[in-house]
C-alpha positions in Angstrom: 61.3 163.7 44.1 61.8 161.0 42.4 60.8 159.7 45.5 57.5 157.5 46.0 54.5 159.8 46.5 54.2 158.4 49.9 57.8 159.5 51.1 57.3 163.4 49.6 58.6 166.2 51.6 58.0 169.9 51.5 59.5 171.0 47.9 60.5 167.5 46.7 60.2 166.2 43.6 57.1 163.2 42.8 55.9 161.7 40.0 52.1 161.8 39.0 49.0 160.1 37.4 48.4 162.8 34.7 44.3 169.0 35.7 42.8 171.7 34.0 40.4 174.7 35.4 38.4 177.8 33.2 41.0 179.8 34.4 43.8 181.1 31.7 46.3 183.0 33.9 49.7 182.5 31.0 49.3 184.4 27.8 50.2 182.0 24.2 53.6 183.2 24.1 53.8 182.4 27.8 52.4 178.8 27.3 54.7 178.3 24.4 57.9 179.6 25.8 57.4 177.0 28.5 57.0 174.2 26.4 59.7 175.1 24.1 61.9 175.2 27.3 60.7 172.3 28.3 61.4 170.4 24.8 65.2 172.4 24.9 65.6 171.0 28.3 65.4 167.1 27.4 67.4 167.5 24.1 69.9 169.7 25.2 70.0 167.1 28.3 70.6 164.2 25.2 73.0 165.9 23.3 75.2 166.7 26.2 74.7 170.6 25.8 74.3 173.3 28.4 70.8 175.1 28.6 70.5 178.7 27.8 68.5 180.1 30.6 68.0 183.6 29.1 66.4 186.6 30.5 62.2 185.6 30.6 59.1 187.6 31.4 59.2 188.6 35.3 55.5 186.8 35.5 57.4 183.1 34.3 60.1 183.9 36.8 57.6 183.7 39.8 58.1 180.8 42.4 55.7 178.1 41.2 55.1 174.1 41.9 54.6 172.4 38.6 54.6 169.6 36.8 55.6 168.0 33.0 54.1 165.3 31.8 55.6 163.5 28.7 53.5 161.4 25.9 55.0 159.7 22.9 52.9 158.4 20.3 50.1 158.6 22.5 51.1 157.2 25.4 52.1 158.4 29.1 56.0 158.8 28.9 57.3 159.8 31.9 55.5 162.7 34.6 57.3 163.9 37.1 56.7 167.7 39.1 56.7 169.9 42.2 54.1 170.4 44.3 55.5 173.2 46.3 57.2 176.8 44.9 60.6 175.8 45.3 62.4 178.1 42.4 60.7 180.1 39.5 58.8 178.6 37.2 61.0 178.9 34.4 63.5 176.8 36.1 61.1 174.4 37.2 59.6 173.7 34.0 63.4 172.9 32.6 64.1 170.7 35.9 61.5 168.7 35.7 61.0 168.1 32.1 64.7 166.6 32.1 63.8 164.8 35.1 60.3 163.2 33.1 62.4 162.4 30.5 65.2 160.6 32.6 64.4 160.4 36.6 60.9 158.6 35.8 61.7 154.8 37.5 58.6 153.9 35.8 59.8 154.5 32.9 63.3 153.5 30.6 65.1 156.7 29.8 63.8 159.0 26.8 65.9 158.4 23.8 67.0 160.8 21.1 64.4 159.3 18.1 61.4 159.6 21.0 62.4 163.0 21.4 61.5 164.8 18.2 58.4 163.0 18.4 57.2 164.2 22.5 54.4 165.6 23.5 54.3 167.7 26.4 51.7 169.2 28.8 52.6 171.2 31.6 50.7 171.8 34.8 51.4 175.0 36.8 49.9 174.9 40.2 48.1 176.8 42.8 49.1 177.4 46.2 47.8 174.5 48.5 45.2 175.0 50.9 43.7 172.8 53.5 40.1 171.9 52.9 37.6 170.0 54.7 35.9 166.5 52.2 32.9 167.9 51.4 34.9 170.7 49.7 36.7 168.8 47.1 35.6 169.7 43.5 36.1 166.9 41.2 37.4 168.6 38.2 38.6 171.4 39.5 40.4 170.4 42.4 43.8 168.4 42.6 44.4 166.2 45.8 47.1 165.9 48.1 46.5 163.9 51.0 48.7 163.3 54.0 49.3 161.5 57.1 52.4 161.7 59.3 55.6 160.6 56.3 52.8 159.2 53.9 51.7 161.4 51.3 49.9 161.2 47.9 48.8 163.5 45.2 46.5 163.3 42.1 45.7 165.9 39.2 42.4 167.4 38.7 42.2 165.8 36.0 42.7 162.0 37.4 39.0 161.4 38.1 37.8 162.9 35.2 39.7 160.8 33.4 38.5 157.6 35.4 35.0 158.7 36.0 35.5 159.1 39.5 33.0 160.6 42.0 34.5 162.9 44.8 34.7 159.8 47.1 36.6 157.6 45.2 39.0 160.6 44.0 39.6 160.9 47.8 39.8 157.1 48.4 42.5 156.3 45.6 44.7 159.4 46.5 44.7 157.6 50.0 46.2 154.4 47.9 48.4 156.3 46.1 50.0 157.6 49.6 50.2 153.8 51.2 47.3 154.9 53.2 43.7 152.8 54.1 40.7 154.2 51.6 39.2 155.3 54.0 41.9 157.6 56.0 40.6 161.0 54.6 37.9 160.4 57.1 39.7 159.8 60.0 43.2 162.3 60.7 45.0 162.8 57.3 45.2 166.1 56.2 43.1 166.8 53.1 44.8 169.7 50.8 43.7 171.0 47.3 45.0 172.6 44.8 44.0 173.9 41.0 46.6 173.7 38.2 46.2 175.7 34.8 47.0 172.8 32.4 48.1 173.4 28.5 50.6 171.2 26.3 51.9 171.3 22.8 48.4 170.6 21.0 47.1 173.4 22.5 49.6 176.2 21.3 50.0 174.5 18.1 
């Protein structure tokens, strides 16, 4: 989306607060194929060019929700993502790195002089799956909480970041979809998810 979090649908895009598990399911050349793609995608995107889509590993052509996050100089750029498999990840990874760079209303557009100096992390997501509070894992676990059109999502890495205990993790991803604190413990629907995180530090 580059809708609000609390008007996401079912495969739209949204933008994010910035999620990492043990868990290393993309090879090196994987990681840095995506984040090549997903540099190519904003420049090509600034210099008016088409994208070469070429033929890619059949494990990077799987249906995946993901997300791109974009620093410069240190600082949060633009992050925008898909919660839901909605084409293959290598697509994906292009869409929404242009869409970071561009679609992110928090955010003025990425110019050509920021580009060559980007940072990029990528988060490649799990499959949801509906959990009951007491399950959350802070530090493992993204969030996505919903109530009838309100939802809101977090990273796993959002309460790490903000020393946050599993309550308050549930509490502010209630704020962030328009909802009361306190509506994970009455009907929204709690949903976690765990997101293999890696960006341009990483692969060198």
């Amino acid at each position: 989306m580059s809708l609000s979090p609390d008007q996401q649908a079912s495969g739209s895009r949204t933008t994010c607060g910035t999620g990492d598990t043990d868990e290393s399911e993309f090879s090196r050349e994987e990681r840095k194929l995506l984040l090549r793609l997903a540099h190519d995608a904003i420049v090509t995107s600034l210099e008016h060019r088409e994208l070469s889509l070429s033929p890619v590993p059949p494990h990077l052509n799987e249906s995946r929700g993901a997300f791109t996050t974009l620093y410069f100089r240190g600082e949060l750029r633009g992050c925008v993502g898909h919660v839901y498999p909605i084409d293959s990840l290598y697509r994906t990874v292009a869409e929404t790195a242009r869409a970071a760079a561009f679609e992110d209303t928090r955010f003025s557009p990425i110019t050509r002089d920021e580009a060559a100096e980007l940072q990029i992390s990528l988060s490649v997501l799990s499959p949801l799956r509906t959990v009951e509070p007491q399950q959350v894992e802070v530090g493992r676990h993204g969030l996505l909480v919903s109530l009838h059109q309100h939802r809101g999502l977090l990273l796993p890495q959002v309460p790490i970041e903000h020393g946050w205990d599993r309550i308050t993790f549930l509490e502010q991803t209630c704020r962030k979809a328009g909802l009361p604190p306190d509506a994970w413990q009455t009907d929204a629907r709690i949903e976690v998810f765990t997101a293999e995180v890696f960006g341009d530090r990483d692969v060198g």
